[in-house]
C-alpha positions in Angstrom: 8.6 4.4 -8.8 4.8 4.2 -8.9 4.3 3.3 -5.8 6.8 5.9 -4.8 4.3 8.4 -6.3 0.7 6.7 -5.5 2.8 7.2 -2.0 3.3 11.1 -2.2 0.2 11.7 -3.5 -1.9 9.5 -0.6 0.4 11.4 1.9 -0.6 14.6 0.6 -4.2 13.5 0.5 -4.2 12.6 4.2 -3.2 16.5 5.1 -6.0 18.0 3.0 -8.5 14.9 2.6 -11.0 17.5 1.1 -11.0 17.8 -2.7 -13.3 20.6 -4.9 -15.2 18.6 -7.6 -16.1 20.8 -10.9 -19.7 19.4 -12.3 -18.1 17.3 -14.7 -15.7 15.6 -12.1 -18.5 15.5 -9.5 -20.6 13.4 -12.4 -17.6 11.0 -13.6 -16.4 10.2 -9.7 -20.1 9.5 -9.0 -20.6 7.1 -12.0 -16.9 5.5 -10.8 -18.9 4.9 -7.1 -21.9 3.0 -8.5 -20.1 1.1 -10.9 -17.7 0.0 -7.5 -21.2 -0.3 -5.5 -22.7 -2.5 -8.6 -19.7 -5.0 -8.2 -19.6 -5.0 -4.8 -23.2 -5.8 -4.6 -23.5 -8.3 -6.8 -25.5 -11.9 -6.2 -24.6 -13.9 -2.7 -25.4 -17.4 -4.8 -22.8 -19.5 -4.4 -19.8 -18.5 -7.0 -17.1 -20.8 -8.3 -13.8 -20.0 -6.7 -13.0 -18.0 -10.6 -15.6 -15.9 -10.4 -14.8 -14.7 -6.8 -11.1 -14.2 -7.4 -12.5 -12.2 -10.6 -15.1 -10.9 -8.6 -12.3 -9.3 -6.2 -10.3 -8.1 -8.6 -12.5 -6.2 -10.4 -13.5 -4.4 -6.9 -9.3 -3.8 -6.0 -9.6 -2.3 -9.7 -12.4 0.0 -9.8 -11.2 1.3 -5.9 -8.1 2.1 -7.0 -9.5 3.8 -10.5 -11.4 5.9 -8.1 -9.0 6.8 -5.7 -6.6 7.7 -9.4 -9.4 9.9 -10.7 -10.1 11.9 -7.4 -6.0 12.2 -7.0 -6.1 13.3 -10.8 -9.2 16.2 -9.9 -6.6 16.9 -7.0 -3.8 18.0 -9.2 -6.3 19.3 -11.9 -7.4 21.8 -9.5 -3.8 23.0 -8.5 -4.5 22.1 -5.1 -1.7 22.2 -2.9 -2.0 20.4 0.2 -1.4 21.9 3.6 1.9 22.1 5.3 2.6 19.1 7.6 1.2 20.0 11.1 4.7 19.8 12.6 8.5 18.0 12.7 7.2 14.7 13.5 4.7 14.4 10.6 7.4 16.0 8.1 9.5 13.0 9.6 6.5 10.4 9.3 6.1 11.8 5.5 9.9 11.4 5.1 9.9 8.0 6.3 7.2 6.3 4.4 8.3 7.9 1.2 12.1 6.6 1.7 10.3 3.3 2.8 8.3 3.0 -0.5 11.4 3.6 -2.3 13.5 1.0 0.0 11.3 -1.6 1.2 12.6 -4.2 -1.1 16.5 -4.3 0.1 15.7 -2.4 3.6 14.0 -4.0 6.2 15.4 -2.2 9.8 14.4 1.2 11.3 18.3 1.4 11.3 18.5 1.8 8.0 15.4 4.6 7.6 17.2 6.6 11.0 20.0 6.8 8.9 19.0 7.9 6.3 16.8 10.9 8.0 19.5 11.6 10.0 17.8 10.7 12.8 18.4 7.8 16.0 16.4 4.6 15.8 14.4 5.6 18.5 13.6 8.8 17.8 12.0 7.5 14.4 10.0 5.0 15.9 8.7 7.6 18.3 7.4 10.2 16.0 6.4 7.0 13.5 3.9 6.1 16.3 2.8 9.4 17.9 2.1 10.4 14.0 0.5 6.7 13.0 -0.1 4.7 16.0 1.8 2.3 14.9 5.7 1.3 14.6 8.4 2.0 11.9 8.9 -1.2 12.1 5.0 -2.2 11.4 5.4 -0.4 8.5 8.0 -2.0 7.2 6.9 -5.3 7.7 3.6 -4.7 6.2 5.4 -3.3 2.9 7.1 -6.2 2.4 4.2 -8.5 3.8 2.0 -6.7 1.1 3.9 -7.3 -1.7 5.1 -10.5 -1.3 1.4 -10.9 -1.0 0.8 -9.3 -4.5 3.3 -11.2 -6.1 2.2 -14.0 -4.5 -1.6 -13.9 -6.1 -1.3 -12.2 -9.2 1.8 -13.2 -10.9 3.3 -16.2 -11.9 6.9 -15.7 -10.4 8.1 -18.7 -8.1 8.2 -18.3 -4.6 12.1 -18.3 -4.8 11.9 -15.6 -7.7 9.6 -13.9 -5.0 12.2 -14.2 -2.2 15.0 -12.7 -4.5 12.9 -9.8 -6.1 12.1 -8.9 -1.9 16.2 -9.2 -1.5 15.9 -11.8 0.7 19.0 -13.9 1.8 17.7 -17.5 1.2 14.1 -19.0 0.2 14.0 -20.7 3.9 14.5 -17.0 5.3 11.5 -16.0 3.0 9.8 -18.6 4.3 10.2 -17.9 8.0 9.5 -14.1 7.7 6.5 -14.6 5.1 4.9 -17.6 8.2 5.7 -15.7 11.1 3.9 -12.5 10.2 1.2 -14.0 7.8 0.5 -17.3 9.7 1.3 -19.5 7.1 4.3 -20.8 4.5 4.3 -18.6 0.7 2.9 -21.6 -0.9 0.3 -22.5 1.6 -1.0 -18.7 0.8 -0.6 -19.0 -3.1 -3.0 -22.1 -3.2 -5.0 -20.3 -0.5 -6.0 -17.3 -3.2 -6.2 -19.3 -6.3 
């Protein structure tokens, strides 16, 4: 469901990227940017593999408190974003808020063109005149993404993993996970940590 949201918001965000900043907001957003510059800036002595994942973290953090606080000014402000520019972004916006909500049991363009009423192909087309890139890109890097997260900041195994993504068997996990990331789930979990 949060995602869901973080999705509808960024989406609206992309068709007005402007936002109005009272004094106060201006002030709080630009003490928010030097703390992110501060941490991203710190010393390039050699860190122990702790401190850079902590390091990391803390940057990932204080991004997306940022991007939170100017999405919060957003809604403050009552701004209402522009309409979408024409059919295919309305159907670009419709599929990557359906895919936010499905991307864990969904993984076809079949699927999403089904549920927009709409063919496979004529998805995929107005998913990369709108993005450049597929439907099916998108849906792989969803999944690839999260698997990701799960992967480096929890403590789920990686057949836990493979079941919370709906997958049918671990060695299917396995096979998706190496073929678009380039190596096996547990060869990226020791990897990050």
């Amino acid at each position: 469901v949060m995602r869901a949201v973080n999705a509808e918001s960024a989406l609206r965000l992309k068709s007005q990227p402007c936002v109005k900043l009272d004094e106060e907001e201006k002030n709080r957003v630009e003490s928010m940017l030097n703390l992110l510059k501060a941490a991203m800036s710190g010393t390039q002595l050699k860190e122990s593999q702790q401190a850079e994942r902590l390091k990391a973290e803390l940057v990932k953090s204080l991004g997306r408190t940022l991007c939170l606080e100017v999405m919060l000014c957003r809604e403050k402000g009552g701004q209402q974003s522009s309409k979408p520019r024409g059919r295919k972004d309305v159907i670009f916006q419709n599929f990557m808020l359906s895919l936010f909500r499905h991307y864990k049991t969904q993984r076809t363009v079949g699927f999403y063109a089904k549920e927009l009423h709409l063919s496979p192909r004529y998805l995929s087309n107005a998913v990369r005149d709108c993005s450049g890139q597929s439907a099916s890109h998108w849906i792989v890097s969803m999944v690839v993404s999260e698997a990701k997260t799960l992967l480096e900041n929890s403590q789920l195994s990686v057949k836990e993993i493979a079941n919370r993504l709906n997958f049918a068997s671990l060695s299917f996990f396995g096979r998706y996970f190496n073929l678009y990331v380039g190596m096996r789930p547990n060869e990226y979990r020791r990897t990050v940590k």
